[in-house]
C-alpha positions in Angstrom: -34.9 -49.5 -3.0 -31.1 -48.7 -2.0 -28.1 -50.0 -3.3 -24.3 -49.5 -2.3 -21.9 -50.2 -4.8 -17.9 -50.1 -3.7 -15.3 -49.9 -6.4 -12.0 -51.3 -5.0 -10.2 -48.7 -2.4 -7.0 -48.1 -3.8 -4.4 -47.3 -0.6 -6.5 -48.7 2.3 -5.7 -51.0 5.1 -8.2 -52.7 4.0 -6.7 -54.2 0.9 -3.3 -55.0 3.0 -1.6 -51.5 1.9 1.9 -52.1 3.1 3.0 -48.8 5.3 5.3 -50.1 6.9 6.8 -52.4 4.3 10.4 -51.4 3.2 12.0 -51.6 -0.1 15.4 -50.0 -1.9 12.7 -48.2 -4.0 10.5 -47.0 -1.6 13.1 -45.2 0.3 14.8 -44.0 -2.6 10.9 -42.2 -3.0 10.8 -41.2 0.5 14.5 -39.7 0.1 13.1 -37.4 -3.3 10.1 -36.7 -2.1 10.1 -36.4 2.0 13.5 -34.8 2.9 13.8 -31.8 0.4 12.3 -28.9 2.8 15.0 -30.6 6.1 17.5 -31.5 3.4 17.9 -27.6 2.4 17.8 -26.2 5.7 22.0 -26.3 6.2 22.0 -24.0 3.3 20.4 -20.8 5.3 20.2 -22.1 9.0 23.3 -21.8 9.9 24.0 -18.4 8.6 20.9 -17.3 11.0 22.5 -18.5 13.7 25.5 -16.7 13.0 23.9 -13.6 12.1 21.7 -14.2 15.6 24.9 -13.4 17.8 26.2 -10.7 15.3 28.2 -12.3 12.5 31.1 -14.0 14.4 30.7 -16.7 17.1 33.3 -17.8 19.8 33.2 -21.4 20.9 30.6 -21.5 23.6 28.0 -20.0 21.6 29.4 -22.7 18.4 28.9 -25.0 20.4 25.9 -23.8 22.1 24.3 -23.3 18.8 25.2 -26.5 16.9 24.1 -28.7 20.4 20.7 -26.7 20.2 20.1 -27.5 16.8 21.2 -31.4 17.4 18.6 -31.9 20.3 15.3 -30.3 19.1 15.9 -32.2 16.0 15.9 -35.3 18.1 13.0 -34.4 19.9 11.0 -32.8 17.4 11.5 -35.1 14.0 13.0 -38.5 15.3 10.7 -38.2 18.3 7.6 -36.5 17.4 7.2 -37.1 14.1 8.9 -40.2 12.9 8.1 -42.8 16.3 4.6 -40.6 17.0 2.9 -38.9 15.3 3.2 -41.1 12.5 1.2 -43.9 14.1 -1.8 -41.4 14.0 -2.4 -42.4 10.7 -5.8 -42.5 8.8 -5.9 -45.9 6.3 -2.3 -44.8 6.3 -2.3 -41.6 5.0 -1.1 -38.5 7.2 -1.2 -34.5 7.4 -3.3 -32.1 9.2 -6.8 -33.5 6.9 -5.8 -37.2 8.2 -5.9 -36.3 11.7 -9.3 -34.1 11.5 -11.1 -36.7 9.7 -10.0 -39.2 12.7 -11.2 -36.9 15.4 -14.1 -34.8 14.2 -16.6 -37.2 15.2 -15.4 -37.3 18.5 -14.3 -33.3 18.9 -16.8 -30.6 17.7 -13.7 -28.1 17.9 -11.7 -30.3 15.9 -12.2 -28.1 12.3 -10.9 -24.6 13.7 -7.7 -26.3 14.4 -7.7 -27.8 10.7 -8.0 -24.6 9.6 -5.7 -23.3 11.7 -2.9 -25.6 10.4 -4.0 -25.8 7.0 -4.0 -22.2 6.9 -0.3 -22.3 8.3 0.9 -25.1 5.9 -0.6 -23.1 2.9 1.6 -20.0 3.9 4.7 -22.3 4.3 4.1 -23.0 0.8 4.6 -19.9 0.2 7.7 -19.4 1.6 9.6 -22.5 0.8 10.1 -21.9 -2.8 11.3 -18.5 -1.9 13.4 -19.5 0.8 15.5 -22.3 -0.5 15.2 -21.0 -4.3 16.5 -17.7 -3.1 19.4 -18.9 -0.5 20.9 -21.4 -3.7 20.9 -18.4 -5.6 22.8 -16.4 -3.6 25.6 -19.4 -3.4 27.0 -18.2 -6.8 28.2 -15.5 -5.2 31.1 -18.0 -3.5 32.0 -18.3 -7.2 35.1 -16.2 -7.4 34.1 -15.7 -11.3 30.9 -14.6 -10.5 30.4 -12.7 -6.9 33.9 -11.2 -7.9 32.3 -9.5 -11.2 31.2 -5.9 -11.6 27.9 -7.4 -12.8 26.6 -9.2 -10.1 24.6 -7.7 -7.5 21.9 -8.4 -5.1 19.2 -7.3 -7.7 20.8 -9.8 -10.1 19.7 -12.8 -7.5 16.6 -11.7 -7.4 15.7 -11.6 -11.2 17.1 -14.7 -11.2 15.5 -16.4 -8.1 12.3 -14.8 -9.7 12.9 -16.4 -13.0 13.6 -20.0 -11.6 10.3 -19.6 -9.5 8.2 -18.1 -12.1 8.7 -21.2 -14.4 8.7 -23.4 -11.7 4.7 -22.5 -11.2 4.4 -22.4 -14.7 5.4 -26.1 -15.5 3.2 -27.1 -12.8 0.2 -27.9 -15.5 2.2 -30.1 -17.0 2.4 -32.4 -13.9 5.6 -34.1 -12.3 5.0 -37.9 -13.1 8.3 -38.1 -15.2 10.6 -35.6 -13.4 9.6 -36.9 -10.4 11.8 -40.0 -11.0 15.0 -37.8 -10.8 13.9 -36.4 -7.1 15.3 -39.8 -5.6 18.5 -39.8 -7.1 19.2 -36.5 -7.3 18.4 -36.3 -3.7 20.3 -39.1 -2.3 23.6 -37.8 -4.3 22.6 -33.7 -2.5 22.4 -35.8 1.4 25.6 -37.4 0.0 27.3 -34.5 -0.4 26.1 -32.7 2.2 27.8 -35.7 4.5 31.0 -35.8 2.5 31.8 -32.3 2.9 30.9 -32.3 6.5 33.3 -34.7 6.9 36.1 -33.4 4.9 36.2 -30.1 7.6 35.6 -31.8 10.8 38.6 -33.9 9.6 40.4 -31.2 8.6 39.6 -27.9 10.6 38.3 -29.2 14.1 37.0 -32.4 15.8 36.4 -31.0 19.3 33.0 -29.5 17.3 31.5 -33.3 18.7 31.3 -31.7 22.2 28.6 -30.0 20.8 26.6 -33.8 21.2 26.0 -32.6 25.3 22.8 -31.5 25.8 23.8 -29.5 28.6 26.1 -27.1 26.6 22.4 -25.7 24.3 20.9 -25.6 27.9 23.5 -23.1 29.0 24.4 -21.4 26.1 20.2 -20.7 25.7 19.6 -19.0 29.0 23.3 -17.6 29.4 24.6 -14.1 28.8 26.4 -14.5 26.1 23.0 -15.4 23.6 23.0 -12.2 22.5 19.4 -13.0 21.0 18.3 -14.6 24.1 14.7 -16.8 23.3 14.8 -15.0 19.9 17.3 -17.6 18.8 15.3 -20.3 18.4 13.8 -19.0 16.0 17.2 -19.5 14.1 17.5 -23.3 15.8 13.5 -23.5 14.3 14.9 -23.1 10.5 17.2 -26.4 11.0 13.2 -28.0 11.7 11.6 -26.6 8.3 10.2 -29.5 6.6 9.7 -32.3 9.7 5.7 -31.8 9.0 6.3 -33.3 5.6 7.4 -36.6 7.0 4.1 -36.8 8.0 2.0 -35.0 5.1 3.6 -37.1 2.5 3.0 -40.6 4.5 0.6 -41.9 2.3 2.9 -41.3 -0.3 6.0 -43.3 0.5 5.0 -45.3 3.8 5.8 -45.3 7.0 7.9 -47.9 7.3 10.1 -46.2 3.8 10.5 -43.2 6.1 11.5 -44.6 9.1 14.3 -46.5 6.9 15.3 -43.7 5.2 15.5 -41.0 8.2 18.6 -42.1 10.4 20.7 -41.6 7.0 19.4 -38.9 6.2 19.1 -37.9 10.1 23.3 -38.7 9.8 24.1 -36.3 6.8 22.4 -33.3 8.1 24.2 -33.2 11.3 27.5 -34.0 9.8 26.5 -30.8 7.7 25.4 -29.2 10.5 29.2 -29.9 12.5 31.2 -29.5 9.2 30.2 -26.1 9.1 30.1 -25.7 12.9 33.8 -26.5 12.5 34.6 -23.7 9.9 33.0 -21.7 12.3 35.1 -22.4 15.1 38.4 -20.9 13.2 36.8 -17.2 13.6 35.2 -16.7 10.3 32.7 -13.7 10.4 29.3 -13.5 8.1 27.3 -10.2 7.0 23.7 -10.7 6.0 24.6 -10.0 2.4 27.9 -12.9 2.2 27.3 -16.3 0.7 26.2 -18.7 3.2 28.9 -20.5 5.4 27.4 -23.9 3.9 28.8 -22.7 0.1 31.8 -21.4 2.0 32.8 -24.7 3.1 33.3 -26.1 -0.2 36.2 -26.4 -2.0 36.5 -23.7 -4.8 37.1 -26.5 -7.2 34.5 -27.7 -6.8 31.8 -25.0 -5.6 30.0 -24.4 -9.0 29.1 -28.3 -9.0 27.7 -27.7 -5.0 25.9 -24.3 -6.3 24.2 -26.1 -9.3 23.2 -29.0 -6.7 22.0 -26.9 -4.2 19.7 -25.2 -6.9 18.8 -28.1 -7.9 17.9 -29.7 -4.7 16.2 -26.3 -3.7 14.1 -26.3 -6.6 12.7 -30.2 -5.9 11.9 -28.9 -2.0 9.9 -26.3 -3.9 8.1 -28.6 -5.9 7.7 -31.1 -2.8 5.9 -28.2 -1.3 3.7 -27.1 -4.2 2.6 -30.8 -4.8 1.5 -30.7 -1.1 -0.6 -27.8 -1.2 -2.6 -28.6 -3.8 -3.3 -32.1 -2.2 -4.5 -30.0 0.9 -6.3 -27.4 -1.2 -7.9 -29.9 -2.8 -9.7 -31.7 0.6 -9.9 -28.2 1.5 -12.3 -28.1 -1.2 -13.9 -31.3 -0.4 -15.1 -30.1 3.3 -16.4 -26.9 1.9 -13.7 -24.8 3.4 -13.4 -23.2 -0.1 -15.4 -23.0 -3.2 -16.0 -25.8 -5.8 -12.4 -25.6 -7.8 -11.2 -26.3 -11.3 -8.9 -29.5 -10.5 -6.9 -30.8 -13.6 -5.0 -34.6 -13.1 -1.9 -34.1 -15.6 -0.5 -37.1 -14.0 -0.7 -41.1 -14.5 -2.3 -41.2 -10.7 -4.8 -39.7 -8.7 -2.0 -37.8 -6.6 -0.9 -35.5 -9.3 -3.5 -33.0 -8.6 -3.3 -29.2 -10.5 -5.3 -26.4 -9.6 -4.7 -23.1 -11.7 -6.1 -20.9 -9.3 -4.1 -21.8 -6.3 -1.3 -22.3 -8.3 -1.9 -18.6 -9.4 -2.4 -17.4 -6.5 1.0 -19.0 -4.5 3.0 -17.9 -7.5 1.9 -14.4 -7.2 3.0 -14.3 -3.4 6.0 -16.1 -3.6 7.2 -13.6 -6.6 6.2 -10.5 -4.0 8.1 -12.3 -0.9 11.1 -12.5 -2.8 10.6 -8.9 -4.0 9.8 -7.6 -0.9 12.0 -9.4 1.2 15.2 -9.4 -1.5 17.2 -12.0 0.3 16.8 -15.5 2.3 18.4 -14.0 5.7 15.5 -11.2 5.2 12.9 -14.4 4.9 13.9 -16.3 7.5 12.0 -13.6 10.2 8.8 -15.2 8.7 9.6 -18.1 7.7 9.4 -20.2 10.7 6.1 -18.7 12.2 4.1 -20.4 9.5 5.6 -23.6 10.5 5.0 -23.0 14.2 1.4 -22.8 13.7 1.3 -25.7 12.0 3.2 -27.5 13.9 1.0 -26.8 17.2 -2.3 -27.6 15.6 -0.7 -31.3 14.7 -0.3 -31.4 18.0 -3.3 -30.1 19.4 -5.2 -32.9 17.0 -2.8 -35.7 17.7 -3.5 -35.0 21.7 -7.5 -35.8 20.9 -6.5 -38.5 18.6 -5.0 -40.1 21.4 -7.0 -39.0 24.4 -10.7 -40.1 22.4 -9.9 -42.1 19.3 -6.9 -44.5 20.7 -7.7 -43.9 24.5 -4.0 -43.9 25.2 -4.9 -40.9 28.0 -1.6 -41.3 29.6 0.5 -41.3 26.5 -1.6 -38.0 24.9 -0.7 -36.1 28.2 3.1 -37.2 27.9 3.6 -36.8 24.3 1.6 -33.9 23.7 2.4 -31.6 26.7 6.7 -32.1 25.9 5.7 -31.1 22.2 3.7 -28.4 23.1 5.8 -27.1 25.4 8.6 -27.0 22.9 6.2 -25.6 19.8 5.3 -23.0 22.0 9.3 -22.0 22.7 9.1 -21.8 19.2 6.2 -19.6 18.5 7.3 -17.1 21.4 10.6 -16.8 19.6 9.1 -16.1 16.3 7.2 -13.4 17.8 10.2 -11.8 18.3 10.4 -10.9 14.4 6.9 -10.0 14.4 8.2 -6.5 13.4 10.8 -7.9 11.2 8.9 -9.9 8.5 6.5 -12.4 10.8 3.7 -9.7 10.3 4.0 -11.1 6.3 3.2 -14.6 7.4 0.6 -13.6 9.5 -1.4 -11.6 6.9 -1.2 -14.3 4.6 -1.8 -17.2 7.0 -5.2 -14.4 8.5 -6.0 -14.2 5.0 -6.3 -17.9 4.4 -8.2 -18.8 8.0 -10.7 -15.9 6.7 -11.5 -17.3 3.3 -11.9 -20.8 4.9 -13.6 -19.1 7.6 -16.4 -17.6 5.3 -16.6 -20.4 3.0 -17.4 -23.0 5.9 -19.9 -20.4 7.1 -21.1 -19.6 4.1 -22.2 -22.8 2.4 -24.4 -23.5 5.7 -26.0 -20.3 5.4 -26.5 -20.9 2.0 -27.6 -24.3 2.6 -29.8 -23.2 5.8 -32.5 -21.0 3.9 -33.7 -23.9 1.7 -37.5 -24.9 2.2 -38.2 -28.5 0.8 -40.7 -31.0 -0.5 -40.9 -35.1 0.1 -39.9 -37.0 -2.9 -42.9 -39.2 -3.1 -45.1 -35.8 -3.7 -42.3 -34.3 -6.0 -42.3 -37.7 -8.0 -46.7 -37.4 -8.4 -45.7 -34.0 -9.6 -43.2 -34.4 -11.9 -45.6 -37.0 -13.3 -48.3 -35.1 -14.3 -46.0 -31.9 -15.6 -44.4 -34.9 -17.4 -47.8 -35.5 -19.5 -47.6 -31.8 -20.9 -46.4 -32.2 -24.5 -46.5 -28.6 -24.6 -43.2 -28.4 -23.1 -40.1 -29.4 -25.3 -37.8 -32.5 -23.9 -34.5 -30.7 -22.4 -32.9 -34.0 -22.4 -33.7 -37.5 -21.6 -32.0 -37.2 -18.0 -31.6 -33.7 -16.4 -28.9 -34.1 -13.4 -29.2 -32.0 -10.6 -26.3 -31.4 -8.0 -27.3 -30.2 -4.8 -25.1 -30.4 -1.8 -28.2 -31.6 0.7 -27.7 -34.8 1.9 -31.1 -35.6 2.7 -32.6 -38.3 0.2 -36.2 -38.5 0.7 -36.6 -34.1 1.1 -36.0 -32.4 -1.9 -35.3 -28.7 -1.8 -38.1 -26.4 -3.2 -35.8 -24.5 -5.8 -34.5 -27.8 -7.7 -37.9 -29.2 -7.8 -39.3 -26.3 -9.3 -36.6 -26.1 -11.6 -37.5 -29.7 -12.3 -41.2 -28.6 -13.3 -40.0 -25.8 -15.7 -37.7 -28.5 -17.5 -39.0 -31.5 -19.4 -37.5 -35.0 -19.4 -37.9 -38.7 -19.0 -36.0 -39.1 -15.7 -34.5 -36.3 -12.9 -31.8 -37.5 -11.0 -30.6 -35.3 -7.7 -27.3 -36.0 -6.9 -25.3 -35.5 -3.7 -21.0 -36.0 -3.6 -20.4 -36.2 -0.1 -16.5 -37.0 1.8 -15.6 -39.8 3.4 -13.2 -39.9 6.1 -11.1 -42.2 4.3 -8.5 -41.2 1.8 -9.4 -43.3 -0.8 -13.3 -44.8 -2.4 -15.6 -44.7 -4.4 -19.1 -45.3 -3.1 -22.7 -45.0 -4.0 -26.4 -45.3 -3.4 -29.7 -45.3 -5.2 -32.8 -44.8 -4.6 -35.6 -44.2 -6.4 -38.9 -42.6 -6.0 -41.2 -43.9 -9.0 -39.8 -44.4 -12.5 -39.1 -40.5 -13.1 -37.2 -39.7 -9.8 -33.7 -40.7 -8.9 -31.9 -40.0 -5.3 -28.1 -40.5 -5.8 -25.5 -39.8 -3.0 -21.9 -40.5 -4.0 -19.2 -40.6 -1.0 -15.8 -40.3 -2.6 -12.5 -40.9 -0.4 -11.3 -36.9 0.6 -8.3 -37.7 -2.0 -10.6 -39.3 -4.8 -11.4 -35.9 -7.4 -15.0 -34.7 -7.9 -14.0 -33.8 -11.4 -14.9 -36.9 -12.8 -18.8 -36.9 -12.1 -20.1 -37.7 -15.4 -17.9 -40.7 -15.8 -19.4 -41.8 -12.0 -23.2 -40.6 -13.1 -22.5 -42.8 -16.5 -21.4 -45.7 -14.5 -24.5 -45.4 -12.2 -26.8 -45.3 -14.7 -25.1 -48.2 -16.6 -25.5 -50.3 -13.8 -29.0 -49.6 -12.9 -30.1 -49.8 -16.3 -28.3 -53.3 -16.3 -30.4 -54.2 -13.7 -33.9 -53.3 -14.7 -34.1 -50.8 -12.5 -34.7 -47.7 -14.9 -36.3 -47.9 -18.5 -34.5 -48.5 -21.8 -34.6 -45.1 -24.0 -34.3 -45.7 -27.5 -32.0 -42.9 -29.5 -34.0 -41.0 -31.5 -31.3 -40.9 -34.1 -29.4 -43.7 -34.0 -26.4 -43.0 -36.4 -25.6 -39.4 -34.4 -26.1 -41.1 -31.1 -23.1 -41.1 -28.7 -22.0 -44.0 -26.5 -25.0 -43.7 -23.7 -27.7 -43.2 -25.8 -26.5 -46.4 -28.3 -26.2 -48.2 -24.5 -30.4 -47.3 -24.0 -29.6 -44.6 -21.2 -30.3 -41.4 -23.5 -28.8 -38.0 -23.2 -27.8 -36.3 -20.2 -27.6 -32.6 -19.1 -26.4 -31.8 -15.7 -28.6 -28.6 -14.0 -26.8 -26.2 -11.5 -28.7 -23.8 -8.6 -26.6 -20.9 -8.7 -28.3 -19.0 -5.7 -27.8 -15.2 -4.8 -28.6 -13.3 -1.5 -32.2 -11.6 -2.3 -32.2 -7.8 -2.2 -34.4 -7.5 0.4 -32.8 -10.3 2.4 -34.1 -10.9 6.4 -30.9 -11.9 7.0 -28.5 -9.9 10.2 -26.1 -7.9 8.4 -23.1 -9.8 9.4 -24.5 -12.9 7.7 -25.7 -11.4 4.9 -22.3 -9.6 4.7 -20.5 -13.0 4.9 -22.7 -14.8 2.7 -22.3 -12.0 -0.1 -18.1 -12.3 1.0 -18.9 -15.9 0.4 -20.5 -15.7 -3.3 -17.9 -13.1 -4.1 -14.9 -15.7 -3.3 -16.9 -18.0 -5.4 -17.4 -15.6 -8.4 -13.2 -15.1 -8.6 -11.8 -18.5 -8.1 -14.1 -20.4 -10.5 -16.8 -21.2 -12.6 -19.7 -23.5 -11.3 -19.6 -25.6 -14.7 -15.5 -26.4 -13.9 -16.4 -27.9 -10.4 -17.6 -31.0 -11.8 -15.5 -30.6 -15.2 -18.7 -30.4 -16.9 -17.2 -27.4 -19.6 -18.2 -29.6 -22.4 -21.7 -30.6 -21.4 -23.3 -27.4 -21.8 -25.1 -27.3 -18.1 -28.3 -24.9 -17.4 -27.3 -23.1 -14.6 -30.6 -21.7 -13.0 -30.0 -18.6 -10.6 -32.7 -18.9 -7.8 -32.6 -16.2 -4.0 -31.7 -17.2 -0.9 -32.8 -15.4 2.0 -35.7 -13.3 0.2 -37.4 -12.0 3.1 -40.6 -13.4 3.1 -43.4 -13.2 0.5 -45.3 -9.9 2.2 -46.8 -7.2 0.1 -45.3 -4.0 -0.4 -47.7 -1.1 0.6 -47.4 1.7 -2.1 -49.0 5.0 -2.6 -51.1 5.8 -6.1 -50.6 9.4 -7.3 -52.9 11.1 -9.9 -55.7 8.5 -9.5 -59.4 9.3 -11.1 -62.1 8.2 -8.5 -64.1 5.6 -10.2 -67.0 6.8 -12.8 -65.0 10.2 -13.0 -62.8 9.4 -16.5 -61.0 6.3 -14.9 -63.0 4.3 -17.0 -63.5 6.4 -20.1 -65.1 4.9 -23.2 -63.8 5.0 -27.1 -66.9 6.4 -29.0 
């Protein structure tokens, strides 16, 4: 028999979710949460423009500059991202996963593009913290008291910028639920301030900066003599963009219609940051890579510690914005089998605050080794904006087949898509300018991360590919005659198995000999499989005879996989409730624990832990990327954390893969007696 069971979809459209409902709450969220990566960008992006034409600026290229930065903001947030892309949404959740669980029934190409831009997002993770931690640091040096003291130095920012990051990561386990109520605040009084002080210098230094607003002026400055980095610069006008993807990323978060709100205010303060500075700029003032930005330069020394602390401050939240986002994508990473099974902790009240020690780990250590390498933000900004590029153009690339096959909006994929392109791909040939100059950093990492999803996608089908199998009816005939051997002591009353073959009536020939060589009432072989919406919890049942259970659970690709005994106890619950497995009375009744009292019994989960066979038949690329594949697993976890089954002490039975084939050896016999001559001698 079958049976689908549906617990309640928290998030989908289904149940009415509300994206594009707006409250006072919901875009004070969207302000903490959204706008921290854009909101620090006037810190560090106008400095790289300065430094782009040499330090000092003269009015055309001010203008120039400021005009560039005012239009492809248009075009690429307002345009692409806030009124565009964000109607490619998946149950109303958005990113890079959102789009490729849309399209990849309709595009077989669709997951190398995933990767692509997952890959890229990952690395931009890496180099936010740095970036914006870094570049608030150096703003104490505007302190008089402090960057006028014999004991600061550039060495000094980095121990510190180090130190801020390091515990950062390291109050990650502890989740965010409660200091996440500060972003929104906090945030709205940083865009405050950032509009304020704008204000106060175009008031009092220079209004004509507004000429900047024609569109012609970028144009010509751009392609004009006097760019002394010609295309190169915007690469520099690309560092005013950091943080537009996470409008869409964190959609499911806030809402779309919260976002929308929110942006033009927050779409306001920026450019009156943006202009404020631009005015400053336009009175001659010169800056060296290793002077505090012109953004902390601006404020008035009274009150520059309180910006300096806020800056921090605001850097630190666009950090943890960041760090929050890659383990939500690491985590459906894990889901499509584009990395091994990882050790997911939920320190949080909801299913969103997601912690994963080993990518945390592993984005601390190369955050801590940009900064070290790198020593300052101007240094960064080389590689900073490649990973974003990439990114950036994958979106694209996947919103274009969302459009053209899922929507069938043809004409508006080719409109849409081609402008963005166009202009993501200005962007990328700009930022292979600084290959040489720190892109080559982002480019390792983001080749590094490609590779390991690379080998892992590849890997688990190999893995998966080599596995001979046997109908369920026969294994169930079996298992109930091996059943009747008392010999054998009981292992449990229900042994789990968890397999990743979605097949229900073939079982493969390693778990069902593995359920011969262990004894118990019922076997259960159980499948989690993702759905392509963000949110679910689904399952189905089937059984073959009274010892044989078939159970494939689909979980939303944001539901976590580390709560499989609590689904498996519900399961059982259930059928049991239903008559549709036996009663098992606890042997001991006063030391039995809440399933056995219930009538289910005990339960031990079983996990194949398969190896590549010595003498594997397997090409020696595969079998070199299948061995690359079970190495990656080996060092990021332990099969019995997958499942967060630590505590149920699992048998973990290690089977080959890929043996070769079951053909004698020949072998030569030294020293042999011919028969009748001693071979067979006799004790007198």
């Amino acid at each position: 028999m079958a049976l689908w069971k549906r617990k309640s979809a928290k998030g989908t459209k289904g149940e009415g979710r509300p994206i594009d409902k707006v409250t006072p709450a919901g875009m004070l969220i969207a302000v903490g949460i959204v706008y921290g990566d854009l909101g620090t960008s006037p810190i560090y992006a106008p400095k790289a423009l300065m430094l782009a034409q040499g330090g000092r600026l003269d009015r055309f290229q001010i203008l120039g500059s400021l005009s560039l930065v005012f239009w492809f903001m248009l075009l690429v947030v307002t345009i692409k991202y806030v009124w565009t892309v964000m109607n490619a949404d998946n149950d109303g959740e958005g990113g890079v996963f959102a789009l490729f669980a849309a399209v990849r029934r309709h595009w077989k190409h669709a997951a190398a593009f995933a990767m692509v831009g997952a890959a890229a997002f990952l690395a931009d993770s890496v180099f936010t913290p740095a970036v914006s931690i870094t570049s608030a640091v150096e703003g104490l040096a505007s302190i008089p008291a402090i960057g006028g003291s014999v004991y600061w130095s550039e060495e000094l920012a980095v121990m510190i910028a180090i130190a801020i990051i390091v515990l950062l990561f390291l109050s990650q386990h502890a989740g965010t639920n409660r200091l996440g109520t500060f972003f929104g605040p906090v945030m709205t009084i940083w865009f405050l301030f950032l509009a304020v002080i704008g204000v106060m210098n175009i008031v009092t230094r220079d209004w004509t900066v507004f000429e900047a607003l024609d569109p012609t002026v970028g144009v010509r400055f751009l392609f004009s003599d006097e760019n002394k980095a010609g295309v190169a610069l915007m690469g520099s006008v690309f560092l005013a963009l950091t943080g537009a993807e996470a409008l869409y990323a964190d959609m499911g978060h806030v809402g779309r219609g919260n976002i929308r709100a929110s942006w033009p205010l927050v779409n306001l303060t920026l450019i009156c940051s943006y202009f404020g500075q631009g005015a400053w700029m336009l009175e001659g003032h010169r800056v060296g890579a290793g002077d505090p930005a012109p953004f902390f330069q601006i404020i008035p020394e009274q009150i520059r510690p309180f910006g300096v602390l806020l800056a921090l401050t605001a850097g630190v939240i666009a950090s943890q914005a960041l760090i929050s986002g890659a383990f939500t994508l690491t985590a459906a990473a894990d889901g499509l089998g584009w990395l091994p099974r990882l050790n997911m902790r939920y320190p949080g009240v909801s299913k969103g605050q997601i912690y994963i020690p080993s990518a945390c780990g592993v984005l601390a250590g190369l955050t801590v080794l940009v900064v070290l390498y790198f020593r300052s933000s101007s240094a960064m900004e080389a590689a900073y904006g490649l990973a974003l590029t990439i990114a950036m153009l994958m979106i694209t690339v996947l919103l274009f087949e969302f459009l053209w096959r899922v929507e069938g909006k043809r004409l508006g994929a080719l409109v849409s898509c081609v402008l963005f392109g166009l202009i993501e791909l200005l962007f990328l040939s700009a930022s292979v300018f600084k290959f040489m100059e720190g892109g080559y950093i982002t480019v390792i990492i983001w080749g590094v991360l490609f590779g390991v999803f690379h080998i892992c996608s590849r890997g688990s089908l190999l893995e998966a590919s080599d596995r001979g199998h046997v109908h369920a009816d026969d294994l169930s005939h079996i298992l109930a005659a091996s059943m009747a051997d008392k010999r054998r002591d009981l292992v449990a009353d229900n042994l789990v198995y968890l397999t990743a073959d979605p097949s229900v009536k073939e079982v493969e020939k390693d778990v069902a000999a593995s359920m011969v060589h262990h004894r118990g009432h019922a076997y259960w072989i159980v499948t989690l499989v993702q759905s392509e919406r963000p949110f679910g919890r689904r399952w189905k049942a089937v059984s073959f005879g009274p010892s044989l259970h078939r159970v494939i659970i689909s979980l939303g690709y944001k539901e976590p996989q580390f709560y499989l005994r609590q689904y498996m106890d519900a399961i059982m619950a259930d059928m049991l409730s239903r008559g549709e497995i036996a009663r098992i009375e606890p042997q001991w009744p006063k030391l039995a624990n809440r399933n056995e009292r219930l009538g289910i019994g005990s339960i031990r989960y079983v996990l194949m832990h398969r190896v590549v066979s010595p003498e594997s038949s397997l090409p020696d690329s595969d079998r070199t990327l299948l061995r690359s594949y079970q190495w990656i697993k080996r060092m990021i976890s332990r099969p019995v954390e997958w499942f967060g089954l630590e505590t149920n002490d699992p048998i973990v039975d290690t089977v080959p893969i890929w043996s070769g084939g079951d053909g004698s050896m020949a072998m030569e016999r030294i020293g042999a007696s011919p028969v009748g001559e001693g071979g067979g001698r006799q004790r007198r």
